[in-house]
C-alpha positions in Angstrom: 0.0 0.0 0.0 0.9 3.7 -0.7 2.0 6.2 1.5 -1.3 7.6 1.0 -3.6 4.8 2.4 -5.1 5.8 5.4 -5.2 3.3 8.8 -8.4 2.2 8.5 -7.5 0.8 5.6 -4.3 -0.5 6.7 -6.9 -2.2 9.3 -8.5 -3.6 7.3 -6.4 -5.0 4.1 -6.5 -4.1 0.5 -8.1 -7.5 -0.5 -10.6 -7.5 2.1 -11.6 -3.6 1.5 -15.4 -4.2 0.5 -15.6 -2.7 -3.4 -17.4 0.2 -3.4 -18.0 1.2 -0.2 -16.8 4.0 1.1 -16.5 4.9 5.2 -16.8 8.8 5.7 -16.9 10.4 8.8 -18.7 13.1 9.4 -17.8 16.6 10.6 -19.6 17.8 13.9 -20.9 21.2 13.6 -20.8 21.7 17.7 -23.3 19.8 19.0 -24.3 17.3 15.8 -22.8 13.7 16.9 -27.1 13.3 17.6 -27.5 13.6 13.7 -24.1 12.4 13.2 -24.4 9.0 14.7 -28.2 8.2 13.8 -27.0 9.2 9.9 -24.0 6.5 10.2 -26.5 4.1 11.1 -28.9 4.7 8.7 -26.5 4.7 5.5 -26.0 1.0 6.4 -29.3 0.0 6.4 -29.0 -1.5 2.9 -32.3 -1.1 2.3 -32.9 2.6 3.4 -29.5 3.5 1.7 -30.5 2.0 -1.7 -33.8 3.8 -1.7 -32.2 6.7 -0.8 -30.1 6.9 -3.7 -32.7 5.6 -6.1 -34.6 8.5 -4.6 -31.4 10.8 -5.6 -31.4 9.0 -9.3 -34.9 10.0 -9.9 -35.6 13.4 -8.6 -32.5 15.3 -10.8 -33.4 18.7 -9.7 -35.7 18.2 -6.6 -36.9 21.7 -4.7 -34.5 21.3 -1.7 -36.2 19.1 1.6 -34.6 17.3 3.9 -35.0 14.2 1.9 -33.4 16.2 -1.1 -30.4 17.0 1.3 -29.8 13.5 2.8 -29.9 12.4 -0.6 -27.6 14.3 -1.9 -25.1 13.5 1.5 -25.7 9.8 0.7 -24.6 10.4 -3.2 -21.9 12.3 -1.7 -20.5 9.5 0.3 -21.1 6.7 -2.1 -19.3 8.6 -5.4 -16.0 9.6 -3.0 -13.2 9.1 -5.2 -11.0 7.8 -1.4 -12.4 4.8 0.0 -12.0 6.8 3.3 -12.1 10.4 4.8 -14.5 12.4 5.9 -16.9 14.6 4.7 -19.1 17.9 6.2 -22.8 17.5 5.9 -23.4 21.5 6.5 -25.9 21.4 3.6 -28.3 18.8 5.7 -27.7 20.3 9.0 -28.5 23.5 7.6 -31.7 22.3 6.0 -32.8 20.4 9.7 -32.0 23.4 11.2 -34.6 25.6 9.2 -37.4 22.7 9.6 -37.1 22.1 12.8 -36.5 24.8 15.2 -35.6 22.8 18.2 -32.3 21.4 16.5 -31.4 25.2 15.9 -29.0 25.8 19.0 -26.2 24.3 20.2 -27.6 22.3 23.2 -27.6 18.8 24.0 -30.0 17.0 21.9 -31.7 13.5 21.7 -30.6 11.0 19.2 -33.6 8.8 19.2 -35.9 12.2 18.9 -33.8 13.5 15.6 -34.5 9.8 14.2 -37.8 10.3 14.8 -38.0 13.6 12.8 -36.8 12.7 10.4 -38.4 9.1 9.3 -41.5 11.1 9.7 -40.8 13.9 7.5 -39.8 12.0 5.0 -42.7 9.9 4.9 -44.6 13.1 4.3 -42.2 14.5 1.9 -42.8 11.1 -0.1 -46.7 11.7 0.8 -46.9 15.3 -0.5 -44.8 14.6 -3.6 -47.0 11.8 -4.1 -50.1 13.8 -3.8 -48.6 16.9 -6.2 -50.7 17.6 -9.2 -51.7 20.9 -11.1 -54.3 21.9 -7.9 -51.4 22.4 -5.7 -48.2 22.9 -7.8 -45.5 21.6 -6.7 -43.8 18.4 -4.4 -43.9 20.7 -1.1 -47.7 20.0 -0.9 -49.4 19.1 2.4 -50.3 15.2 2.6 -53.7 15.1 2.4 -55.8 12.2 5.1 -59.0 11.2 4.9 -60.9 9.7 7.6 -64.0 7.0 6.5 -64.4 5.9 3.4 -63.0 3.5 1.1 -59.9 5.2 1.1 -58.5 5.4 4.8 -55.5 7.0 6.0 -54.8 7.9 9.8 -52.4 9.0 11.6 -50.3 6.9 14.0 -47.6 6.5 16.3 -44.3 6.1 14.7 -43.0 5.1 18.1 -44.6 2.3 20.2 -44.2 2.1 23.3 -46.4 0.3 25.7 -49.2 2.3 28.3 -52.4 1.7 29.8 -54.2 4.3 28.4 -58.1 3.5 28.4 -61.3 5.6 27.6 -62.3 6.9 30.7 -58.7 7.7 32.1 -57.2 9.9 29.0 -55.2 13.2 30.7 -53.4 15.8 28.7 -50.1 17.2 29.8 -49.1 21.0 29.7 -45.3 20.8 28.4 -42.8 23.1 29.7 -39.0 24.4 28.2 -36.4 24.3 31.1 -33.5 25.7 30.9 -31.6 23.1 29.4 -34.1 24.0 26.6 -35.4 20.1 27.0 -39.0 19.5 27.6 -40.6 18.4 30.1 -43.8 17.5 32.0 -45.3 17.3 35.7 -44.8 13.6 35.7 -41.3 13.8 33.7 -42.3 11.9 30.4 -42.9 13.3 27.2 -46.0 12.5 25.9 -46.9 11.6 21.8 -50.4 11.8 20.5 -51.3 8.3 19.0 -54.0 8.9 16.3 -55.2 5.1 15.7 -58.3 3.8 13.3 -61.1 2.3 15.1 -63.5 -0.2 14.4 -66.0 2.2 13.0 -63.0 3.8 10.7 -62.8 7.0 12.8 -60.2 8.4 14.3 -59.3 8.2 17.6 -56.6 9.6 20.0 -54.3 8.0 22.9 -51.3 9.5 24.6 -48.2 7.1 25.0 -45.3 8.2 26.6 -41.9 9.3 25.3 -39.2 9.4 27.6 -36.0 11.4 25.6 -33.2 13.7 27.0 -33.8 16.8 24.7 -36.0 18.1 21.8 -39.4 18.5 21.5 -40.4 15.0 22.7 -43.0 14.5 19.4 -43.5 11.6 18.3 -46.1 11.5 15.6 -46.2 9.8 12.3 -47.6 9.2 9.0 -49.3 5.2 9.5 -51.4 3.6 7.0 -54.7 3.2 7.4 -57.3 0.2 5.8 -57.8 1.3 2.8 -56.8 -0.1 -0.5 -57.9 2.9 -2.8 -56.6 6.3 -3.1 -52.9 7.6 -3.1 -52.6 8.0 0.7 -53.8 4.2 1.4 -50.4 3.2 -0.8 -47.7 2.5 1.4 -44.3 4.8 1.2 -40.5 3.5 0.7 -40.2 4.5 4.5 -43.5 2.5 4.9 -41.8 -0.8 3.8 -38.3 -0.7 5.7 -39.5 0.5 9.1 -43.1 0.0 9.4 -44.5 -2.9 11.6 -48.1 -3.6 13.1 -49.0 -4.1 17.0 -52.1 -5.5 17.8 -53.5 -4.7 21.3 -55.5 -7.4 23.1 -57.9 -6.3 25.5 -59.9 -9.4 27.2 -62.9 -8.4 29.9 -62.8 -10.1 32.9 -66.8 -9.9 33.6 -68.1 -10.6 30.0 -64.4 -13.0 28.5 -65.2 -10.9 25.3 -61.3 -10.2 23.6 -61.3 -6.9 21.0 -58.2 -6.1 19.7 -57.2 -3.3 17.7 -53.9 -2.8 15.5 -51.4 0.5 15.5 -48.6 1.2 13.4 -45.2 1.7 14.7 -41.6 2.8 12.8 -39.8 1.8 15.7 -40.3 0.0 19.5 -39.9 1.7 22.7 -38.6 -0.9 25.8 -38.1 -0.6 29.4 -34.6 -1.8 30.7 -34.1 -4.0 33.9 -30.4 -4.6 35.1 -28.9 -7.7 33.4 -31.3 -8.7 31.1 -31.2 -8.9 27.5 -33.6 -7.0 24.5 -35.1 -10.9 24.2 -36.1 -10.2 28.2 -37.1 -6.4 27.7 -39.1 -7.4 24.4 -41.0 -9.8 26.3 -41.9 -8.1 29.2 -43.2 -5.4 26.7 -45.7 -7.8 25.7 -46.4 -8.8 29.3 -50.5 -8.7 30.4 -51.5 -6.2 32.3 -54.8 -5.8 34.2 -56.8 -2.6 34.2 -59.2 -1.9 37.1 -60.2 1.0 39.4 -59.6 4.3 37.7 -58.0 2.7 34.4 -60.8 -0.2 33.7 -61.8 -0.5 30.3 -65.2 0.6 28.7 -66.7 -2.9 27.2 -68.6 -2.4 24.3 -70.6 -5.9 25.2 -70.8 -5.0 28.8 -72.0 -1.4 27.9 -69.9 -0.8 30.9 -66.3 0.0 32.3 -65.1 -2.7 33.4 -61.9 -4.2 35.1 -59.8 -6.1 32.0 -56.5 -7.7 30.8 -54.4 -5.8 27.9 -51.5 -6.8 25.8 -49.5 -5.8 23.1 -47.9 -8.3 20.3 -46.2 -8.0 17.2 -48.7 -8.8 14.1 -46.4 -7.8 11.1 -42.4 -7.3 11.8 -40.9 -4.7 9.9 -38.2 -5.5 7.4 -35.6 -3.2 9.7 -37.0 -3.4 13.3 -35.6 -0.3 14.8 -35.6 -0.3 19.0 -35.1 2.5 21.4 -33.9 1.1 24.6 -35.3 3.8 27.3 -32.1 5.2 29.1 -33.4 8.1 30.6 -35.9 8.7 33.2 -37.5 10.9 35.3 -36.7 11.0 39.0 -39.2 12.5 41.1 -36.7 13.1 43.9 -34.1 14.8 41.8 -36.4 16.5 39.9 -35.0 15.5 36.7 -34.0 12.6 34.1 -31.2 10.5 35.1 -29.6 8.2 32.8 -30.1 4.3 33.0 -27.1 2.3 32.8 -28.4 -1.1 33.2 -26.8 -4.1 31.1 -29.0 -5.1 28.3 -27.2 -7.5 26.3 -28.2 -6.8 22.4 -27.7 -10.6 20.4 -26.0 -10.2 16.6 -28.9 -12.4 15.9 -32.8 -11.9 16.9 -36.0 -13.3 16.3 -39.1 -12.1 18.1 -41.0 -14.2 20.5 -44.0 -11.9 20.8 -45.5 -12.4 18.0 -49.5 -12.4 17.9 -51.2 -16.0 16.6 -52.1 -14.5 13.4 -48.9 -13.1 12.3 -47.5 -12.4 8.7 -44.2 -13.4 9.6 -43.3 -14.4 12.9 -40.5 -16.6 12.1 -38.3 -13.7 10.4 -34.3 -14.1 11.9 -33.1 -10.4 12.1 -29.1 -9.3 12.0 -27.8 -6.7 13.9 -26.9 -4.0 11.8 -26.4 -0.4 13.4 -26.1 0.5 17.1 -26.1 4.3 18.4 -24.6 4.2 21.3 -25.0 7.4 24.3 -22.0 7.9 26.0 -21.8 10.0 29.2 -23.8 10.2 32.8 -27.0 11.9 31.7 -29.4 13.3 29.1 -27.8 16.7 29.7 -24.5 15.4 29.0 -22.8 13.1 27.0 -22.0 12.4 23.2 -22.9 9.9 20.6 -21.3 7.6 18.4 -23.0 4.6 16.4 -21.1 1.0 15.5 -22.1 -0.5 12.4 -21.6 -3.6 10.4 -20.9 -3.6 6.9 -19.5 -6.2 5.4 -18.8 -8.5 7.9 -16.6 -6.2 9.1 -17.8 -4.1 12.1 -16.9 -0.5 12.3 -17.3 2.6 15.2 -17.7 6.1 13.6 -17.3 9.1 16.1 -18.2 11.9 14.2 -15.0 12.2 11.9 -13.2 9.8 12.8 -13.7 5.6 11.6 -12.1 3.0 13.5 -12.2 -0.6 12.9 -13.7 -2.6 15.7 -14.1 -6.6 16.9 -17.0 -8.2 17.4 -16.2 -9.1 20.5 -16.3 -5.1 21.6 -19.9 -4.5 20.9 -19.7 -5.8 25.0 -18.7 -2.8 26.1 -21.5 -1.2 25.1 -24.2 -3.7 26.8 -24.1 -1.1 30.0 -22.8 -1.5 33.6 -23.5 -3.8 36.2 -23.8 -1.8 38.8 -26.5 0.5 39.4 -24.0 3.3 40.8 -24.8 6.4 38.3 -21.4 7.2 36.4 -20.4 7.7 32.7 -21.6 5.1 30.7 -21.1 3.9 26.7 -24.7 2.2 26.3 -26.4 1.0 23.7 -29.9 3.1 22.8 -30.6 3.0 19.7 -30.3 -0.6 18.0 -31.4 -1.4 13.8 -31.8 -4.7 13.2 -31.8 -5.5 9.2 -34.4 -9.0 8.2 -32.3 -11.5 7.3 -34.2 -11.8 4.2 -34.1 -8.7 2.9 -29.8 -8.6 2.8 
């Protein structure tokens, strides 16, 4: 090798340097490694990345979105002339900055938050492009949603996470800004509006808590709804990588009547418990729960509340299941979010064990593919990195800079053992690619 060849690719060995691929860094504009390291992770998704750059191939003079501008920082990345370097995504930060006016500062902001964003607003980006036409000019249109119909499109959460939220127990939180510029609510979670479809095909509202170090703690999405007609009932790109269907089981106890109704998630909220594993958290996810005194359930058969046992299960895996472990929470007697450092040991292989009885595909065998990782001692502070595996080679960006990593490292990253509250490098965001979709 030349004098020129950098060390990563020393590392890693002419012959076995994958052919074109290409490992950029990228350039932290103060407080980016959020973006930074979320970015990293989604560039080797395979599937994401391709449609990306298909995206790219077909839209050769786009009006500039976010979309436009990740596209073009993919194209970027993938034409370098160096198999290695680093590059300065200004013109997507830039853009973020002017959609989103809670990524405009320099504070600390939340990884799983930005990834959120921006899933979202691409799948309306896609929508309104879609929905362009000579009424309303040009691809920066509005999605449009109709609710009833034969063509039915609602609105749902793009991040499930599981609650006991019934229809006589609904409550609204005020949100606050703090100081920190995070918010924040009486009870410390930040809450997301669930708009799901009900039985009758109208709309309905639940709040699901979101608990997040930073941002605006949003978490609505674009979700498909039943119908098969009309332009907004046809499923997005974003629709077939990251969506996935939960189906919520709700049995009365007086009446043994079971109704169940499905949501659509991008990505899977879990508690953590001290030396467990994401198998362990997943499951206890799904656990049943029983609803009674204030939080029973309103029976349709009973034409009653009545006491009742919910769960939630997987009915249709996505084809990149995204997870967000939940490493921050509120601490009533601190008065503010700590970080959980518990060890959760994430498997290079998965396959989901709660699964509903009528799923599409409950055997699928998922591969770890991205991990960000939070390092630090709190929400407030800390920095992000993301390991990825491209390859079969496994690889830790850190804003700029790439280093080549073992397998065996990805350890260090499972959290501590201990419950004493310290700096931590732990595992919160993890992408697992279907097997059969590599």
């Amino acid at each position: 090798m030349g004098a020129n060849v950098s060390q990563l690719e020393r590392e890693i060995g002419s012959d076995l340097f994958p052919p074109n691929e290409h490992y950029f860094g990228l350039v932290n504009f103060g407080n980016t490694c959020y973006s930074n390291s979320v970015l990293q992770a989604l560039y080797f998704c395979k599937p994401f990345r391709e449609k990306v750059l298909e995206y790219k191939a077909k839209n050769k003079r786009p009006k500039e979105t976010l979309l436009s501008c990740l596209a073009d920082l993919f194209y970027s990345i993938a034409t370098q002339k160096k198999k290695v370097g680093s590059i300065a995504p200004k013109k997507f930060i830039t853009r973020l900055r002017k959609e989103k006016e809670e990524f405009d500062n320099y504070m600390q902001q939340d990884a799983h938050e930005f990834l959120n964003f921006l899933i979202n607003h691409i799948n309306e980006i896609i929508l309104a492009e879609r929905n362009a036409g000579p009424s309303n000019g040009n691809g920066n249109a509005n999605p449009k949603f109709h609710t009833g119909g034969a063509a039915t499109s609602a609105m749902a959460s793009s991040t499930a996470s599981k609650s006991s939220s019934t229809s006589n127990s609904n409550s609204n939180s005020n949100s606050s800004t703090n100081s920190n510029g995070n918010s924040s609510n009486s009870t410390g979670s930040l809450n997301a509006t669930t708009s799901v479809l009900d039985a009758s095909g109208s709309l309905t509202a639940t709040t699901t808590p979101i608990i997040g170090s930073g941002g605006s703690g949003t978490g609505t999405g674009i979700g498909i709804g039943t119908g098969t007609n009309g332009a907004n009932s046809e499923p997005t790109w974003v629709h077939e990588i990251f969506q996935g269907i939960l189906t919520s089981e709700t049995r009365c106890l007086n009446c043994e009547t079971v109704s169940s109704k499905d949501e659509n998630f991008f990505d899977l909220q879990v508690d953590v418990d001290q030396n467990t594993s994401i198998t362990h958290c997943l499951r206890c996810f799904s656990n049943t729960e029983t609803l009674c005194s204030d939080n029973k359930f309103k029976c349709d058969n009973c034409c009653s509340y009545q006491e009742a046992q919910k769960r939630m299960r997987v009915k249709k895996l996505p084809m990149i299941l995204a997870l967000h472990l939940k490493r921050f929470k509120y601490m009533e007697q601190f008065n503010r979010h700590i970080k959980v450092s518990h060890r959760v040991v994430f498997p290079l292989e998965l396959r989901l064990f709660n699964t509903s009885d009528d799923a599409v595909n409950p055997d699928r065998l998922y591969d770890l593919t991205a991990v960000v990782i939070h390092c630090g001692s709190g929400p407030n502070r800390g920095h992000y990195i993301s390991i990825v595996k491209s390859h079969g080679l496994w690889l830790l960006f850190d804003d700029d800079m790439v280093d080549k990593i073992e397998a065996s490292t990805i350890e260090d990253f499972y959290g501590l053992t201990s419950d004493i509250h310290k700096s931590s490098e732990t595992g919160y965001i993890l992408f697992y690619q279907s097997r059969d979709c590599a």
